[in-house]
C-alpha positions in Angstrom: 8.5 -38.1 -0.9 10.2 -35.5 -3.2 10.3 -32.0 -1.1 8.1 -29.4 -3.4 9.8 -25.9 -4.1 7.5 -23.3 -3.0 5.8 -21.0 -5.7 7.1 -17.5 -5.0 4.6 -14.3 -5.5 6.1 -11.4 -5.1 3.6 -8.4 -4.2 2.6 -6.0 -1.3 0.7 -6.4 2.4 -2.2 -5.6 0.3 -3.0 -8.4 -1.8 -0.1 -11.1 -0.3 -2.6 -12.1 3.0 -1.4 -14.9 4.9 -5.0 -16.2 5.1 -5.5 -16.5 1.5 -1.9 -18.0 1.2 -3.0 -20.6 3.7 -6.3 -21.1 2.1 -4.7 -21.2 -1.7 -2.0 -24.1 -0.7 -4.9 -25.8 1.3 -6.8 -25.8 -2.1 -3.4 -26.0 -4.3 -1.9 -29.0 -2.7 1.6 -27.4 -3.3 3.6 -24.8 -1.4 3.6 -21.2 -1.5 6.3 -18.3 -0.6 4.6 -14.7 -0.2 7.3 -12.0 -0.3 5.0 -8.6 0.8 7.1 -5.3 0.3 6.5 -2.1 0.0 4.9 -0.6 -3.4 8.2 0.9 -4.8 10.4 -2.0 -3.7 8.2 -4.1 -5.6 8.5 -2.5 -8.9 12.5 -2.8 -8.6 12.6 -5.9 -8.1 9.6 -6.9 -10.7 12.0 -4.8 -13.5 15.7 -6.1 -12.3 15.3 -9.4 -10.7 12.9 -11.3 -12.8 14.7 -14.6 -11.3 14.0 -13.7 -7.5 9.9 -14.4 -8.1 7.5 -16.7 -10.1 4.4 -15.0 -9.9 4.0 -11.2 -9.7 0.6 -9.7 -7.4 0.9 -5.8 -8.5 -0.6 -2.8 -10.2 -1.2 -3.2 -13.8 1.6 -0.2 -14.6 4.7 -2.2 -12.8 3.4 -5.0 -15.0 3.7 -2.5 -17.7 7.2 -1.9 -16.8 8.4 -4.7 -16.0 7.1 -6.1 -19.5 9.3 -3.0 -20.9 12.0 -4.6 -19.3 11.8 -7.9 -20.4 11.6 -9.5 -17.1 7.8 -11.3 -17.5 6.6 -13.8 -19.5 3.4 -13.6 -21.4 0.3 -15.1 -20.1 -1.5 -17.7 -22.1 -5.6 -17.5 -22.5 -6.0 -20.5 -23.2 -4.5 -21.1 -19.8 -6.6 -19.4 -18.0 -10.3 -20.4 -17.0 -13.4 -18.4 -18.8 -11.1 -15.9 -19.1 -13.7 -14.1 -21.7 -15.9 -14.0 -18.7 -13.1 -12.4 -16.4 -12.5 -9.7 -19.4 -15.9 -9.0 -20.2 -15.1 -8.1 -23.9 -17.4 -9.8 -25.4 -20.7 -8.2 -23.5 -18.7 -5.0 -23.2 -19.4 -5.4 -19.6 -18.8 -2.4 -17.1 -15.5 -3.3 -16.2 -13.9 -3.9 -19.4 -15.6 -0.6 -20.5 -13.9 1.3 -17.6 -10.6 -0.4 -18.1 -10.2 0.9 -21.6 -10.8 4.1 -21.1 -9.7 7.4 -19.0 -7.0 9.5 -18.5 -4.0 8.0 -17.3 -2.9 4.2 -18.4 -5.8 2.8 -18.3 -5.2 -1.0 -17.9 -7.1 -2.4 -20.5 -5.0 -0.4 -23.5 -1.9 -2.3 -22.2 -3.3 -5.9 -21.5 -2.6 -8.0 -24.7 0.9 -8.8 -25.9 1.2 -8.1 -29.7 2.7 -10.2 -32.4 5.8 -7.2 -32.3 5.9 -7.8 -28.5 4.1 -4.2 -27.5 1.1 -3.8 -25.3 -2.5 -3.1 -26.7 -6.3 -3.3 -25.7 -6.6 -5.3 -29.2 -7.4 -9.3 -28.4 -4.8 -11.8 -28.8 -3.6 -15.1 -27.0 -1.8 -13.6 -24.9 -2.0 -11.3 -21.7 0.6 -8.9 -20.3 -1.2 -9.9 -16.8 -4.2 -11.5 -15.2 -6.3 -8.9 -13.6 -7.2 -10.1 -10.3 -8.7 -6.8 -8.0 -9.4 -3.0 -8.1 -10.8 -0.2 -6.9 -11.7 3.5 -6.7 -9.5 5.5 -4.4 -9.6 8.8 -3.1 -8.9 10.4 0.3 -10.1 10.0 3.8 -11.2 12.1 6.4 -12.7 12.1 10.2 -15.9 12.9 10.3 -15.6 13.9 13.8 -13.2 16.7 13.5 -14.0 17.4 9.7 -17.1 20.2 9.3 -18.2 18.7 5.8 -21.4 18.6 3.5 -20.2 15.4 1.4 -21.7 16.3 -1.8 -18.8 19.4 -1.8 -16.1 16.7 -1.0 -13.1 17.3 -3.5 -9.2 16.9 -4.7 -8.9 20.3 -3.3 -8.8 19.5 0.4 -5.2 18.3 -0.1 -4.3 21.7 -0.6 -6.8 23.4 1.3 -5.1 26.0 3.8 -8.7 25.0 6.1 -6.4 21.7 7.0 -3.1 22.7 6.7 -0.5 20.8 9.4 -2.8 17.8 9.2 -3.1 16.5 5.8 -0.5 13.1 4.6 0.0 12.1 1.5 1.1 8.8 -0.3 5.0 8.6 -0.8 4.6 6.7 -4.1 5.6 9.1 -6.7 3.5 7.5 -9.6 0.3 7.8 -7.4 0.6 10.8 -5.4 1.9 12.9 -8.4 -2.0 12.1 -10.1 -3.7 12.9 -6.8 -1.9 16.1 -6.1 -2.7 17.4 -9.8 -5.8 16.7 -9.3 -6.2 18.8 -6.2 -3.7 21.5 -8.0 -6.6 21.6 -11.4 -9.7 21.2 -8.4 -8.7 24.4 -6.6 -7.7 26.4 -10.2 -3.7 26.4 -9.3 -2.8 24.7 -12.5 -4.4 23.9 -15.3 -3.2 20.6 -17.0 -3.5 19.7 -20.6 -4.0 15.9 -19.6 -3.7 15.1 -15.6 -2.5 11.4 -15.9 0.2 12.8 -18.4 2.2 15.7 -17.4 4.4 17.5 -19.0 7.8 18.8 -17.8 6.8 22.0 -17.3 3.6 20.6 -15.3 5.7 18.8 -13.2 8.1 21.6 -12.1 5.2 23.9 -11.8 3.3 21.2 -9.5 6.6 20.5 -7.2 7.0 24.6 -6.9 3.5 24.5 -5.1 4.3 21.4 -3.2 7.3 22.7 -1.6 6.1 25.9 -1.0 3.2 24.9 0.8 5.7 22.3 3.0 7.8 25.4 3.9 4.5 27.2 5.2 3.9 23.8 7.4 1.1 21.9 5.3 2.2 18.7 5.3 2.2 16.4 8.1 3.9 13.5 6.8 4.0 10.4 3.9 2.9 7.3 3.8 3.7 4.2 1.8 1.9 1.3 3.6 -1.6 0.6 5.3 0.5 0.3 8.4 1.9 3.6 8.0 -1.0 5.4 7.3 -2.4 3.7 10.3 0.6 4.9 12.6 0.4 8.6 11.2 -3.5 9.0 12.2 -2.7 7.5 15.7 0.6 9.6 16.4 0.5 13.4 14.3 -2.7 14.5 14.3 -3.8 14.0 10.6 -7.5 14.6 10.2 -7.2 13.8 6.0 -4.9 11.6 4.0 -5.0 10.2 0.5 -5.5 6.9 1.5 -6.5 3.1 0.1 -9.3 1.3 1.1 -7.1 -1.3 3.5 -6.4 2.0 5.5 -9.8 3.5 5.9 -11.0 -0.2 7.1 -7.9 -0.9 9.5 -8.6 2.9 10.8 -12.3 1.9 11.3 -11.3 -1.4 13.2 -9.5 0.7 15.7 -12.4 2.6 15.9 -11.6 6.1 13.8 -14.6 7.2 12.4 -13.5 7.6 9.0 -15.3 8.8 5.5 -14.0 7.6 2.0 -14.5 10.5 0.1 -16.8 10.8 -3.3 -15.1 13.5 -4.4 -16.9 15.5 -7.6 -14.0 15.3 -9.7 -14.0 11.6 -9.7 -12.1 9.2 -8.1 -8.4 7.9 -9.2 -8.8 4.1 -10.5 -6.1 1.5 -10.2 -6.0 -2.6 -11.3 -3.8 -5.3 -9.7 -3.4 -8.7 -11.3 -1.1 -11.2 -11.4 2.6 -11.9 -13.9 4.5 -14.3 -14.6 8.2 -14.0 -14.6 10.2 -14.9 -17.7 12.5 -17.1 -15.6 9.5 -19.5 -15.1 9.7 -23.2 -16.6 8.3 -26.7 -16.4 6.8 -27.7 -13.1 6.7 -24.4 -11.2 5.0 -22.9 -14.2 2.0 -25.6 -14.3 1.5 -24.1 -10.4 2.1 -20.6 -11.5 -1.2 -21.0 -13.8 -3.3 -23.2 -11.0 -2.7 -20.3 -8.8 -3.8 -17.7 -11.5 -7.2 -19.8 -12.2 -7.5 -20.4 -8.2 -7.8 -16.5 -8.0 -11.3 -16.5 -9.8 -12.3 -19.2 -7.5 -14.6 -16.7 -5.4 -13.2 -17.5 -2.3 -10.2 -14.9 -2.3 -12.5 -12.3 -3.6 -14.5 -12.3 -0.7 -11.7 -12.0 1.5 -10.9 -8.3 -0.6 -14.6 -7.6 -0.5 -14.4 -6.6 3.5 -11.7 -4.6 2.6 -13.3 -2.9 0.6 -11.9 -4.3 -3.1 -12.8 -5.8 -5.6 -12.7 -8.3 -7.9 -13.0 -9.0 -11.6 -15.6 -12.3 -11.2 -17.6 -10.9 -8.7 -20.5 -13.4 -10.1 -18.3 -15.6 -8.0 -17.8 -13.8 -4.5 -21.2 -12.9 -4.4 -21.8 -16.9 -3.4 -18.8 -16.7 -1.3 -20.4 -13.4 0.6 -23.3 -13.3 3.4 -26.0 -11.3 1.3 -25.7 -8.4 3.5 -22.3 -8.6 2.7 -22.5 -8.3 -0.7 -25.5 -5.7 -0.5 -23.3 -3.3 1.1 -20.0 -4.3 -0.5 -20.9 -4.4 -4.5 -24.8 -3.4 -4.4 -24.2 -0.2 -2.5 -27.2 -0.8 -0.1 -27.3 0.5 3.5 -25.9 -2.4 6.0 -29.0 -4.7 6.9 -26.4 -5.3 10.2 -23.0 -4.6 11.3 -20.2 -6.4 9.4 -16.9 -6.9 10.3 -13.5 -7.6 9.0 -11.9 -10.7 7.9 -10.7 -11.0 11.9 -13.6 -10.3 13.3 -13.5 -6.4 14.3 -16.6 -4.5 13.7 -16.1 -2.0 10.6 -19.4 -0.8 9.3 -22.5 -0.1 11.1 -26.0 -1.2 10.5 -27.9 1.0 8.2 -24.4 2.7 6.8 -24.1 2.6 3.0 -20.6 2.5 0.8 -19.6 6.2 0.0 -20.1 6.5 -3.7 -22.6 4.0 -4.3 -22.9 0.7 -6.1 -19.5 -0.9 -7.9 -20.9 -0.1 -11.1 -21.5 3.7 -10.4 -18.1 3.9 -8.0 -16.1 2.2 -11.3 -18.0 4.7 -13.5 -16.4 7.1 -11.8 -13.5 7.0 -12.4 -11.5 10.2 -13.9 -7.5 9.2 -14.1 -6.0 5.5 -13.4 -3.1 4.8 -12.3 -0.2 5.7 -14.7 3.3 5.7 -16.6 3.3 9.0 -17.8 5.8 9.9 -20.5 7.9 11.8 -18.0 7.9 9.1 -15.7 11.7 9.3 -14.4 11.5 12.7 -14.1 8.3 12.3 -12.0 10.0 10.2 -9.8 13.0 12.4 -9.6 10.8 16.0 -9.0 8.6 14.2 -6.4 11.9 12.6 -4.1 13.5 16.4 -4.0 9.5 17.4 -2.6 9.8 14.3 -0.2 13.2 15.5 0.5 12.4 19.3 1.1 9.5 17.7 3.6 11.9 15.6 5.4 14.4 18.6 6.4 
């Protein structure tokens, strides 16, 4: 019997869990490689080494980037299941709504390919990526040790001298550049002309109070993986991060009582989906789009749901979910009982609701996504000399 070359997906701890890899070659019938790396390690190699993956699991602006570099192929529609029911463009649904609008690069304005090759919310056969989950982030805090009336929660705290010495941030320059300008506008520091698109003169501006406020000790560290974030509440004290969903469930699992902030500003949105690379061909491209339609299937969705993500056909998780599963998780209803984990640890208690509500009202509130701004390399640049200065 002819030995089958495994299907490579490149993509983060976040999305690349070994029980859905397990469950998708179970299903799949062929073999399957994930690679999990770090955030910015993943957009290097999605832009330079189009030939070291098949399938790309990442935010919708590395698919953006790589797709400037040439290194993915285009995704066919006709190739992928109901994918006007994934989309929702036809009933304007709340998620496609959402996508295509808002500050930053909001996904949906860069998700078909165009006859000249550029990126577009205009409808053609073609997609730049498959959009798989998303969410609403924001910051954490402890409850415990944080003296907070939650309809005043804000951007500001990250600056706030009331928690200075105990506040992380995220190391990834693309996403903690957004949040911190958001904090910066929230507490009247700066005021931006457009927050998911800095200028130059923004950026330095921004950096200057960064780095000033890591000389006078506000800072306690950055983080660029749910692992990490775990590590620095455990070992240095830190009371509030920015921080993903994975983090605020694996904190809760080890018992931290935890609060995923609302905060009145709105909440910074991001999409992950999944690319193909250019290099793919023949045989290892058929699996390449099985494993694109096996991500509607329900099943992996409701694997995201209890960590608090979620997906773009939730008509199908919700029969994958228990219903007091999916009444806490999308319906934003208190917990009829405690729920758990995908291993079995205990994260929310009975009669706790979602912070923020229902999906429909968290995904409503969304103010910037996730974003290339024009100044991107510089971005990057600036915000490694404030990692830098916090590292001396």
């Amino acid at each position: 019997m002819r030995k089958q070359t495994p299907l490579r997906v490149l993509g983060t701890p976040d999305t690349l869990i070994e029980q859905i890899r397990l469950r998708a070659e179970q299903d799949l019938q062929f073999p399957i490689a994930f690679e999990p790396l770090d955030g910015i390690d993943v957009q290097q190699r999605a832009v330079m080494e189009p030939g070291s993956f098949d399938v790309l699991d990442h935010w919708s602006v590395t698919a953006e980037l790589a797709w400037t570099a040439g290194t993915l192929a285009p995704i066919r529609t006709d190739r992928i299941d109901d994918c006007d029911v994934l989309l929702g463009i036809s009933d304007n649904s709340p998620f496609w709504q959402a996508i295509s609008n808002g500050k930053g690069t909001a996904p949906g304005r860069k998700l078909f390919v165009q006859p000249d090759g550029t990126l577009s919310k205009d409808p053609t056969g073609f997609l730049s990526m498959m959009p798989t989950v998303h969410n609403m982030d924001s910051f954490g805090y402890c409850v415990d040790q944080v003296d907070a009336v939650p309809e005043q929660e804000s951007w500001g705290w990250l600056l706030s001298n009331r928690f200075r010495g105990r506040i992380a941030l995220t190391a990834h320059p693309s996403i903690g550049i957004v949040e911190v300008a958001l904090a910066a506008q929230a507490l009247g520091l700066i005021k931006f002309n457009d927050v998911g698109n800095l200028t130059v003169d923004e950026i330095d501006r921004l950096v200057e109070v960064l780095i000033d406020l890591k000389r006078r000790g506000h800072f306690a560290g950055l983080w660029a993986s749910t692992d990490e974030i775990v590590q620095i509440f455990e070992e240095r004290n830190v009371i509030l991060s920015t921080i993903w969903s994975q983090g605020i469930m694996a904190l809760r699992a080890r018992k931290f009582e935890i609060r995923n902030a609302n905060p009145r500003e709105g909440y910074r949105g991001w999409l992950d989906g999944l690319a193909l690379s250019a290099a793919l061909e023949g045989e290892q491209l058929d699996h390449a789009y099985r494993f694109l339609n096996w991500w509607q299937s329900g099943w992996p969705g409701s694997v995201m749901a209890r960590y608090g993500i979620y997906t773009t056909r939730p008509d199908k998780v919700e029969k994958q979910l228990a219903p007091a599963e999916w009444a806490y998780w999308y319906a934003g209803k208190p917990a009829s009982e405690v729920l758990f984990d995908n291993s079995g640890s205990p994260i929310v208690r009975a009669g706790q609701s979602r912070n923020g509500g229902s999906y429909e009202t968290r995904l409503g509130a969304v103010v910037v996504w996730n974003t290339v701004m024009n100044e991107h390399n510089y971005v990057t640049r600036k915000w490694n000399e404030f990692v830098l200065a916090l590292n001396q």
